[in-house]
N, C-alpha and C positions, 0 to 999 in steps of 0.2 A: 169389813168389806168396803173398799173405794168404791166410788161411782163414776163409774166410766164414762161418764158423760165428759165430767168433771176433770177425769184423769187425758181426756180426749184433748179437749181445749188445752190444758198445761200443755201436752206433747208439742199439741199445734205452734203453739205461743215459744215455747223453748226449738222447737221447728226452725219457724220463722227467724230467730234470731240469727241461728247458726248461717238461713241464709243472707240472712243482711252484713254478714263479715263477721260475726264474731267468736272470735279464736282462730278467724285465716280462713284460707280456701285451700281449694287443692286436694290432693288424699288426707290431711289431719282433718276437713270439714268432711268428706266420705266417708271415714271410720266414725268420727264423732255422730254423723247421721246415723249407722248404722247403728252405735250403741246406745244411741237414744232409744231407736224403735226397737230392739233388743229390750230396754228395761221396760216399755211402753207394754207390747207384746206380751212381756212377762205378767206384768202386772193383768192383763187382760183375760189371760189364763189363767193364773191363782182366780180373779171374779167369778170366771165361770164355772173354776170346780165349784166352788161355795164350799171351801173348806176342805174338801176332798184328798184325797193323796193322789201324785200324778205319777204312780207307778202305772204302766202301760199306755203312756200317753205325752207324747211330744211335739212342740212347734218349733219345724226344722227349714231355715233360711236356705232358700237355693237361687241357682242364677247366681244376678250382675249381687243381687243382699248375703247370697251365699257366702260370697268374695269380700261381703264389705265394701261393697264400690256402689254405696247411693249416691247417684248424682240429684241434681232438686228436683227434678219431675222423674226420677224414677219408680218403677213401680216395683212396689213390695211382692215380688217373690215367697209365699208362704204353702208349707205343708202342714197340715196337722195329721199326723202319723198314731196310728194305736193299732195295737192288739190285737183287735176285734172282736175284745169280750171285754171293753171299758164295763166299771162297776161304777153308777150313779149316775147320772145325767145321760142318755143315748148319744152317740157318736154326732149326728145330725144337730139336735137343743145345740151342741156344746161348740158346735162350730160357729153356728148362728150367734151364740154367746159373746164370739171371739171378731164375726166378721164387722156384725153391722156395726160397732163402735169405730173400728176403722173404716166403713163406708161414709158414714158420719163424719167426720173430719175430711172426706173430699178426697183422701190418699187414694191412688191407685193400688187395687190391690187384683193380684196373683194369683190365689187360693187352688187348693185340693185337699182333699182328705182320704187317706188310703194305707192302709194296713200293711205291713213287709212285703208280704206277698204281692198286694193290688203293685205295687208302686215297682218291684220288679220286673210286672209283668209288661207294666206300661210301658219301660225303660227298654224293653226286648222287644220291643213294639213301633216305639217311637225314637231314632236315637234324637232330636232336640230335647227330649223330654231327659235320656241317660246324659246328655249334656249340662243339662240342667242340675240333676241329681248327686252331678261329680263336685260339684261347691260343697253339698249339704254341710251347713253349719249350725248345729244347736243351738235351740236360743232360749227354751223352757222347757221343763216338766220330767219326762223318764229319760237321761241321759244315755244309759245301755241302749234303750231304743235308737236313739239316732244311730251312737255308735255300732248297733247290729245292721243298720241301713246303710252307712258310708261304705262297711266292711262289704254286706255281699255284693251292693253296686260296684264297688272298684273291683273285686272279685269278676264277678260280671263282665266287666269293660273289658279285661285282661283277658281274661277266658275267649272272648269274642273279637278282640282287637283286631285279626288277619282277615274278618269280616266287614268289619264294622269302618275301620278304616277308611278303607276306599268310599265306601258309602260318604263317609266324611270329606274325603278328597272331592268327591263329586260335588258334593254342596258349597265347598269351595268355588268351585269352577265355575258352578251356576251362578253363584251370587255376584263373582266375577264379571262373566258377560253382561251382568243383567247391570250393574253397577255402573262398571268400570272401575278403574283402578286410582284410587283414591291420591295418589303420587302426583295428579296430573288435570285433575279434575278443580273448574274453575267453581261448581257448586259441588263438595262431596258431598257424602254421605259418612261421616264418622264412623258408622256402625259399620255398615255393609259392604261397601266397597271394597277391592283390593287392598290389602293392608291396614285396615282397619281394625276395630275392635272384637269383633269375630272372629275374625284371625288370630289375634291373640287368644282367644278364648280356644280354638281348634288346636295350637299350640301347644295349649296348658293339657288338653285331653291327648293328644299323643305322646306327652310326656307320661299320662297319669297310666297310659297303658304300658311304660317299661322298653315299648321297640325301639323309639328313638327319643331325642332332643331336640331343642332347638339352642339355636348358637345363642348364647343369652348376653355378649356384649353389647350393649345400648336397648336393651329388647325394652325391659323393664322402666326405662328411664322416657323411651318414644310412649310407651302404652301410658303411661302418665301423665305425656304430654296431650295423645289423643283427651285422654278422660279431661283432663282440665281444662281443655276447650267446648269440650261438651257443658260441662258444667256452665259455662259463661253461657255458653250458648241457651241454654234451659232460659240462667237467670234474666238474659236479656228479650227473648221472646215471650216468657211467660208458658212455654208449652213444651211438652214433653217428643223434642223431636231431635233427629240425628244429622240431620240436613244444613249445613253451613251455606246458606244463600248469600248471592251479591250483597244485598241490600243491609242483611244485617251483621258481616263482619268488619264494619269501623269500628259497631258498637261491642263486639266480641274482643275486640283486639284492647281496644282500650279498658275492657272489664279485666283483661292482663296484666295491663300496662304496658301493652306494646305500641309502638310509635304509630304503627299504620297497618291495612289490612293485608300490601303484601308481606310484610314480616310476619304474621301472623299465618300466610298458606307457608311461608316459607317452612314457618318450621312444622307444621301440619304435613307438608310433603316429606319436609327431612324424617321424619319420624315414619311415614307410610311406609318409605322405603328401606325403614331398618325392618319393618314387620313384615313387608313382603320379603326382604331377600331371605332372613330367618325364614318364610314360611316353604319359600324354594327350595332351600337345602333341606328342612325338614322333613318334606315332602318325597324329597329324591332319596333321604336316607331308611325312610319308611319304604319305600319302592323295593330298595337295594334288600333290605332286610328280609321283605313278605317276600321275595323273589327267590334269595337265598334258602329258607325257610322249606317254601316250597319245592325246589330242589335237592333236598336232604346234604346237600355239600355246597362249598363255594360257586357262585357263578360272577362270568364276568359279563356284566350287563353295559351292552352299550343298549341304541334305540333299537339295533337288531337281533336282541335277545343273547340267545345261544344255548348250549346244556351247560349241564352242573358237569363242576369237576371238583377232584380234589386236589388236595395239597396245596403249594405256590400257587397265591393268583399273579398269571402272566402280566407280565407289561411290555406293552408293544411300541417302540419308542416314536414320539413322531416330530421331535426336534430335539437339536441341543441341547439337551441338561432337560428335556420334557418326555414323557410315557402316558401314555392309556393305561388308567389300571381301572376295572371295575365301575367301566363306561366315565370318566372322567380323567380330566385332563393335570395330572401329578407331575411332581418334581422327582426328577430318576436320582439315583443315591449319589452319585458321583458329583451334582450340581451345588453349587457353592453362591448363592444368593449374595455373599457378599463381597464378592469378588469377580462378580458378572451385575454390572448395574443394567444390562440390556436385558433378563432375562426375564423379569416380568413381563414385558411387550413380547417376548420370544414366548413365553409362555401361554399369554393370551392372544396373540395368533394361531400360536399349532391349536390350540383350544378352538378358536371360534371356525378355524377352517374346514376342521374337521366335527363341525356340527357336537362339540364336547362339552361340559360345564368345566371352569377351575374347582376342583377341590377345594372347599373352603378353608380346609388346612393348609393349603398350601399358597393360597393367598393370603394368609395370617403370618404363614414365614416370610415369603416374599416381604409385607410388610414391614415385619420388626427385623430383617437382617439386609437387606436391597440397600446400597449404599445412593448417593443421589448420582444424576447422570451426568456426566460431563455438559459440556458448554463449551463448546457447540457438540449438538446431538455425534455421537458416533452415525457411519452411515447406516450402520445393521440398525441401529435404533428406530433412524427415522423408515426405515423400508417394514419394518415391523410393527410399527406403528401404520401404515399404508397397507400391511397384508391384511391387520386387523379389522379396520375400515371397511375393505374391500372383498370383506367376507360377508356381507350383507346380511341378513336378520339373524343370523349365531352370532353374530357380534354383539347381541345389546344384552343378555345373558353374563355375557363374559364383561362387558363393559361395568356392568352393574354389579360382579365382583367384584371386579378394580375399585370401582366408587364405594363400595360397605367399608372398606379396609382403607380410604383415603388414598390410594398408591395414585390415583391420576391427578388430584393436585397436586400432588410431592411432583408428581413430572411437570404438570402444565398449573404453573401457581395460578394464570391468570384465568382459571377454570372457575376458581372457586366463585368470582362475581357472578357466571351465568348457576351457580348450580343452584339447582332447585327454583329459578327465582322462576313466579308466575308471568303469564303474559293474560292481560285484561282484554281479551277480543276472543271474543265467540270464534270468530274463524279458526285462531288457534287452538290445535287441541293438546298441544305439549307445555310443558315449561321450556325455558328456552335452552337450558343444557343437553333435553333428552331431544326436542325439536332436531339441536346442530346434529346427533346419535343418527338420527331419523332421514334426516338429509345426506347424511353421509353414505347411510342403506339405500336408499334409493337412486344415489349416486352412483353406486357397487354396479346397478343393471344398465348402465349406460355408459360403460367403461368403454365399451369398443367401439364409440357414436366418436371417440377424442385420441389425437396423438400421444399426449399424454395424461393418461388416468391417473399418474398417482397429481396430478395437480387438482385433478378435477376431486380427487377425496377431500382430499386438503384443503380445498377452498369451502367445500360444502361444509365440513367439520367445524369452520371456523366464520365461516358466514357471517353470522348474528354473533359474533363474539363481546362486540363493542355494546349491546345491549345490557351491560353491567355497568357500563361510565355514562354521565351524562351528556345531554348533547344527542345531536344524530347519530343515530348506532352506526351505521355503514360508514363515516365518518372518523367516527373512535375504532372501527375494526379497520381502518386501514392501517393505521398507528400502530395498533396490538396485535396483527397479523406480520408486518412487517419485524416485529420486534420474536416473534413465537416463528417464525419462518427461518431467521438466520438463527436462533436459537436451535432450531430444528438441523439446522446444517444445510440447506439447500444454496447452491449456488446464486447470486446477487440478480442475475437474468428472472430467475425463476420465483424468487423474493417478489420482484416487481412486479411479476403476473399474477402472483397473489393476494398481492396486495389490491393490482386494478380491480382483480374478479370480487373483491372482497367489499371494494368500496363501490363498485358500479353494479353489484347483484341483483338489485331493482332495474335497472336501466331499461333490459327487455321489456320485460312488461307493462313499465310506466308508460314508455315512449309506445308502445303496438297499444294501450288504450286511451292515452289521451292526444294524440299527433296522426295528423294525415300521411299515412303512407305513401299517398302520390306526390308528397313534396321533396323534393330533390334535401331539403334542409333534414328531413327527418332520417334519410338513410346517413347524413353528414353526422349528423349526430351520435350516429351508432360506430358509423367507421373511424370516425378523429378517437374515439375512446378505444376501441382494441386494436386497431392498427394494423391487423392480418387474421387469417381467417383461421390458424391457429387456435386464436386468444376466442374468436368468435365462436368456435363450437364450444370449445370450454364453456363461455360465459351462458348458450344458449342449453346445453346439459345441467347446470348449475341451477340458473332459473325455473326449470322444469322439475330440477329433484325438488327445489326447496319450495314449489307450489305443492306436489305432491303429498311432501312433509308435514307440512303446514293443516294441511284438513280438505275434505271434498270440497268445499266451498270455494278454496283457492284457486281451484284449475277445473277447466271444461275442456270440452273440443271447440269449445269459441276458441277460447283465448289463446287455447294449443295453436291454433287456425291463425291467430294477427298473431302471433308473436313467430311461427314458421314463417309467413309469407315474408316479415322485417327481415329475419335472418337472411331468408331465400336475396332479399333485394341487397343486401348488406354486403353477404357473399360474393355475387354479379360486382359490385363494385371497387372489392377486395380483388378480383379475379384477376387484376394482371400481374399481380405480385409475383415473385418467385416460391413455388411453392415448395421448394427446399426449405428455403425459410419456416415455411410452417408448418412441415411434419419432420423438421430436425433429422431431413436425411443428406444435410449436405458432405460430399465429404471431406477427409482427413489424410492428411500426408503422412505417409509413413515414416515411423521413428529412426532414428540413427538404428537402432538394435534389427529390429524389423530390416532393415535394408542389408544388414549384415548375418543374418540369418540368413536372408533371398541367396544369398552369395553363396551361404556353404552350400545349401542344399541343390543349388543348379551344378555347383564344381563336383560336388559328393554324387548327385541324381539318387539321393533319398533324405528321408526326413530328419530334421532337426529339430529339436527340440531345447526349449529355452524354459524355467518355474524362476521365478521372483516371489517371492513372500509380500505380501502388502499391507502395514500395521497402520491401525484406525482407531480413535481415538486418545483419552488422554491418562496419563497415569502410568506405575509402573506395571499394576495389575492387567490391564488391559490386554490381552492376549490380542496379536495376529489373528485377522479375521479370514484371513483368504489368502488367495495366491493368484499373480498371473501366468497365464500360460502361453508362451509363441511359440508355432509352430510352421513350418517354412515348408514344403516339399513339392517335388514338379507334381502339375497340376495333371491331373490322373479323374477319370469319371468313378464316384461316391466317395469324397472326400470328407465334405459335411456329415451325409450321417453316419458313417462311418465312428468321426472323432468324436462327434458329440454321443453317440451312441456309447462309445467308450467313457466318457465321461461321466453319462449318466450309471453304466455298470458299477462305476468306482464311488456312485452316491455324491458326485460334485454337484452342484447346484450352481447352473449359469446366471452371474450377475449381469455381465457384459462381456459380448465380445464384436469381435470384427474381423472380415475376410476381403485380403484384398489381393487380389494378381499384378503381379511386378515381373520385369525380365533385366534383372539386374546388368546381365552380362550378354544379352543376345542370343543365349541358349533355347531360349523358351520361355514361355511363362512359367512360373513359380508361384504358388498360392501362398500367403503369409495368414496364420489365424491366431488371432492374439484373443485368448478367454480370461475372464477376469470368474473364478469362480469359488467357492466356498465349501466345505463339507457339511452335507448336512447331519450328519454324524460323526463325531471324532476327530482326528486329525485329516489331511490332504495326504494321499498318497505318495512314496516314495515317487520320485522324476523319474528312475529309472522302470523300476516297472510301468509307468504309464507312457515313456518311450517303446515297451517290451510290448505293450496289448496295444498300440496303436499301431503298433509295425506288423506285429500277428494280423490285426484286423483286416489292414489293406491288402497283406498279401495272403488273406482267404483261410489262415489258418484260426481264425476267432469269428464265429458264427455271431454276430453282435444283435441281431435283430434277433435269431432263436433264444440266445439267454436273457434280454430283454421280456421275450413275451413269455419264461419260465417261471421270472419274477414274478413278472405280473399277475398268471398266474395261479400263483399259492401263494400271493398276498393276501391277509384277511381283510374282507369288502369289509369298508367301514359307510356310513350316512356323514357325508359331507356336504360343506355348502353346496349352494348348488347356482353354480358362476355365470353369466351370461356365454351363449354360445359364441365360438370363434368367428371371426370376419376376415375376410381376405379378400383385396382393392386393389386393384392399379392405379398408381398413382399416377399418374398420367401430368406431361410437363417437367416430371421430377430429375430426366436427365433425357441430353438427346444422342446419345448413344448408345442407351441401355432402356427393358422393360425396368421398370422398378415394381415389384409386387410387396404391399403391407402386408404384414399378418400379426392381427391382434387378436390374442386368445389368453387362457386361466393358464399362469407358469404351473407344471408337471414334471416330476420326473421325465425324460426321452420326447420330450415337446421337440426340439429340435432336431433330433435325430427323426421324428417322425414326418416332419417340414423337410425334410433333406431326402428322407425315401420320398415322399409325394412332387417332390422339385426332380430330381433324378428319374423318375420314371415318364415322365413326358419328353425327355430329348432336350431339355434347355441348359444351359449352360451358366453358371451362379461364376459371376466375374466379381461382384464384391457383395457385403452384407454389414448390416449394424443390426446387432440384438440388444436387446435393454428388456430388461428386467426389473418392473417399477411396482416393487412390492408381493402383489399377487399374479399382477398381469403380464406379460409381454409384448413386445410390440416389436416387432422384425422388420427389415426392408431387406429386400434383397434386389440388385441389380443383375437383370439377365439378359440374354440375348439368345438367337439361333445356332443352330452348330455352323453359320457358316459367319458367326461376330456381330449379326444383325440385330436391331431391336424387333418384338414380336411384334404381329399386326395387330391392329385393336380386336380385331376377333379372335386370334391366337391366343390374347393376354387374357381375353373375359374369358375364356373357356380356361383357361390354363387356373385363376382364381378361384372360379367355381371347382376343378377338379381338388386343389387342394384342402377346399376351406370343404368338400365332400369328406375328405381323407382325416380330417381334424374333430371332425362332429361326433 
């Protein structure tokens, strides 16, 4: 018989070496830990039988020792397991026998001692404890034993899983809040956090219950990553702690051999984030399954539930080549990934608008089959890329699909400098990739505060881009905005505004806290850099999302307070500008075609109609995206919703259009409406039938407002974003012969047709219009007057606004 005293110290001494380097770090020094104190243990138990036979009696490794994953201050995990009718030494001597040599060496230890049953019941009792129990790994004495305790514990787990689960998910959740999510956090938590090493371990247990998976591409390779910083971490504090502080990761990084401390969060995030989105889909696919389960047949679970059915589960299509199927956002069978390189942004739009997850399958195809995107963006690309943004917190879900599977670098190379990378200020609470994500959300609720929102996403998205090159960030993001903007395809005007908003995005708030507002210099200041009050809101919506973004600390009602009153004074001296100029509602002369249309339809005195096909971007694949529409006929009261009501019946989706009254010939006026519009499913309808139901329409024989609201409906209510509500302005100045009325609201299905009934029922007369369609949003002008040509009084027009933006709510 050894003397564990004896046998103590060796362990210690052969301990100690392993952590001073030798034979490596990493998981070969965690297994080699583990099977040291494996043979240590062993030996500890032969001492205390004193010769004994260790038939009903085992010391069985569970937890992180279960797994084999000793980090240096971990603590020894041990059962001693028997019978209940051990023969020679009592249960209690024999434990003692076994502890205090490992108390003596200083290790941490673990312990319990409890018979099949005891340890069952605990497990039924406590699940950290059945979590615990699902490692068990043998390490000495009656082997049946263990193996009868692996057996009825996983037995157990399984049996109880539709239970027990949720329980699990809850403690997820808790430790979440209580955390935070370790992706983003400038001190984590290893263990506990979001994404962390718990999670892996919650992972491994809904795997071991059979219901579901998790996606195991990079799972295994980040959980290692986690563990091997831990380990450094141990070595370099001397303590057994899961907390990565400021102070001591230089010395963590360099026990790597990594350069410095932020490549060290870097890839500590990189890795959170493969365990959190794994623990996402896990989670939803556990959801999907208890749900199903309990429904005795398929169900299709979106966040509204619904009943079980059987047979085909439905898919309810909600774009181009995209379907709901089974509360998530799939590729419909007909879709061809490789031969639509806009369909991943197409897909993660309909996804995040409608409040959906991507299938993780079907970002994994997208992936490996997505060919890359032309250059310059097609325009559907970049507007899809704008609805996705402008979908506000279901975007970062969907976003964070994209990013598991790389597909948003392959779009935007110059991503990859901001992703994951830390930011060292208390104030922020993001990295700066998820920060731009963040800004962009925040930007989504103040779409209708700006002429144009899709600039205001775009500039937020791209912000702090420059933050990956050296140098002043605002600086280098003027460069790499200007370069990612015409890449994106935007016109060379709009480039430019993006570029200022990008370079000057400090500007507000630098200038409203360090500059006297009563000096004539300081509103100069502000006005030489945006040049029209246009550029001005943008910049001051931009400011405010990306303080928001940023952390509470960023933004008060002080600051809200000096950075309005600049604007306010900035505005005043912007004020005498043309403000056509800066809500892009000046207008546009009509095209040769347009004027020759005006012509049939005053000679004919009914409607004409013109479709042009209009092909967007580049390649042979590249399919026709749209089509334009003109349409010409004497001007007659419910014109507008009428067409557009028609339009919406046939499932077009207005890009762009425009109304304008012409008298070619002296006959009358003649209204021209040129649509620039899209299907959002399938092909564009035959010309002739949508001459046949526009002409039904007007002349009373196509009820367009009744089959509209049939649709609508017994369509299935689905949980979508949920958009900021519509605004509707007079734009007052914008012309002096006409009201001009804005209206900025969420694009929908019959949005225009329902702007055309609410226009029509007050008696005003619609002489011109420009609709734009900027991703998600739209922004309308329309040009009106009295029935006798007059423009409205200012109280005519504010009551006229409010009635509408009533009608829209």
């Amino acid at each position: 018989m050894t003397d564990p005293q004896t046998e103590g110290t060796g362990y210690a001494a052969r301990r100690l070496a392993l952590l001073r380097g030798e034979g490596g770090g990493g998981a070969p020094r965690r297994a080699a830990l583990a099977d040291l104190t494996d043979r240590w243990l062993s030996g500890l138990l032969a001492d205390a039988l004193s010769g004994a036979a260790s038939e009903g009696v085992a010391l069985v490794a569970v937890g992180g020792y279960g797994r084999g994953e000793l980090s240096p201050r971990s603590d020894l995990d041990v059962l001693l397991l028997h019978e209940g009718g051990v023969r020679g030494p009592g249960v209690a001597a024999l434990a003692e026998r076994i502890w205090y040599p490992v108390w003596d060496t200083g290790v941490a230890l673990d312990h319990s001692v409890r018979d099949l049953g005891q340890a069952r019941k605990i497990a039924a009792e406590d699940l950290k404890a059945q979590l615990g129990l699902l490692d068990a790994r043998h390490i000495a004495g009656d082997p049946t034993l263990t193996a009868s305790l692996r057996s009825a514990v996983l037995a157990d787990w399984r049996a109880t899983a539709p239970r027990r689960l949720p329980e699990l998910l809850e403690l997820c959740r808790e430790r979440a809040e209580s955390q935070g999510e370790l992706a983003f956090l400038l001190e984590p938590d290893l263990k506990e956090a979001r994404g962390g090493l718990r999670d892996v371990t919650a992972l491994d247990a809904v795997a071991a219950s059979w219901i579901a998976d998790a996606p195991r591409a990079g799972l295994k390779e980040a959980a290692t990553r986690l563990r091997d910083v831990r380990d450094s971490l141990h070595l370099v504090t001397g303590r057994a702690t899961d907390r990565l502080n400021l102070q001591e990761q230089d010395a963590v990084a360099a026990d790597l051999g990594l350069l410095d401390a932020d490549i060290l969060l870097r890839q500590v995030y990189e890795a959170a984030r493969v365990i959190a989105y794994a623990a996402d889909v896990t989670w939803r696919e556990v959801e999907r399954v208890l749900r199903a389960r309990s429904g005795r047949g398929r169900r299709v679970f979106g966040f509204g539930g619904g009943g079980a059915v059987r047979g085909p589960v439905p898919r309810r299509p909600l774009a181009e080549g995209v379907v709901e199927m089974e509360g998530e956002a799939v590729l419909a069978a007909p879709a061809r990934p490789g031969h639509d390189p806009v369909l991943p942004l197409r897909a993660a739009a309909a996804a995040a608008q409608a409040d959906l997850p991507l299938a993780p399958s079907t970002v994994r195809h997208l992936a490996a089959e997505t060919r890359p995107m032309p250059v310059p963006w097609p325009d559907e690309a970049r507007e899809q890329l704008i609805t996705l943004l402008g979908a506000g917190e279901s975007a970062i879900p969907v976003w964070e699909a994209l990013e598991a599977e790389g597909l948003v670098a392959r779009m935007l190379p110059d991503w990859e400098r901001v992703r994951c990378r830390p930011q060292r200020n208390a104030v922020h609470r993001w990295t700066v990739d998820r920060h731009l994500v963040e800004t962009a959300v925040r930007a989504a609720a103040m779409t209708r505060r700006v002429a144009r929102p899709d600039l205001l996403l775009v500039a937020a998205f791209l912000h702090d881009i420059g933050k990956g090159w050296p140098g002043d960030h605002s600086e280098a993001g003027e460069v790499i905005t200007r370069d990612v903007a015409t890449r994106l395809g935007f016109p060379k005007a709009d480039v430019e505004t993006l570029a200022l908003l990008v370079r000057h995005h400090l500007l507000l708030v630098e200038t409203a806290m360090r500059r006297d507002p009563d000096d004539p210099a300081t509103v100069a200041t502000i006005t030489e850099v945006v040049g029209n009050v246009g550029t001005l809101e943008l910049l001051h919506a931009l400011t405010e999302a990306d303080a928001l973004a940023t952390g509470p600390a960023a933004w008060s009602n002080w600051r809200a307070q000096l950075v309005g009153e600049l604007v306010q004074r900035a505005s005043a001296a912007l004020a005498g500008e043309a403000s056509a100029h800066e809500t892009g509602l000046t207008a546009m002369d009509p095209t040769a075609e347009e004027e020759r249309l005006a012509v049939e339809a005053a000679r004919t005195v009914g409607p004409v109609l013109s479709v042009r096909a209009e092909s967007e971007g580049q390649g042979e694949d590249h399919e026709p995206m749209g089509v334009e529409l003109t349409l010409a006929l004497p001007d007659r009261p419910s014109v507008l919703p009428v067409v557009a009501g028609v339009l919406a019946l046939h499932r077009l989706t207005v890009r762009a259009a425009a109304i304008r009254e012409l008298d070619p010939i002296g006959a009358g006026p003649v209204l021209v409406l040129t649509w620039k519009v899209a299907a959002e499913f399938g092909d564009v309808p035959e010309a002739a039938r949508l001459r046949a139901d526009i002409r039904r329409a007007l002349e009373g024989g196509l009820d367009v407002a009744r089959r509209l609201a049939e649709r609508d409906a017994s369509a299935p209510r689905r949980r979508g974003s949920v958009a900021p509500p519509p605004r509707v302005t007079v734009a007052r100045g914008s012309s002096s012969s006409a009201t001009v009325l804005e209206v900025r609201a969420h694009d929908a299905p019959g949005l225009l047709h329902r702007i055309g009934r609410a226009l029509e029922g007050t008696g005003v007369r619609v002489h011109r219009a420009r609709i734009s369609t900027l991703g998600a949003d739209a922004v309308d002008a329309f040009y009106l007057t009295d029935e006798e040509g007059r423009p409205l009084s200012d109280a005519a027009a504010t009551e006229l606004a409010r009635s509408v933006e009533r009608a829209l709510s």
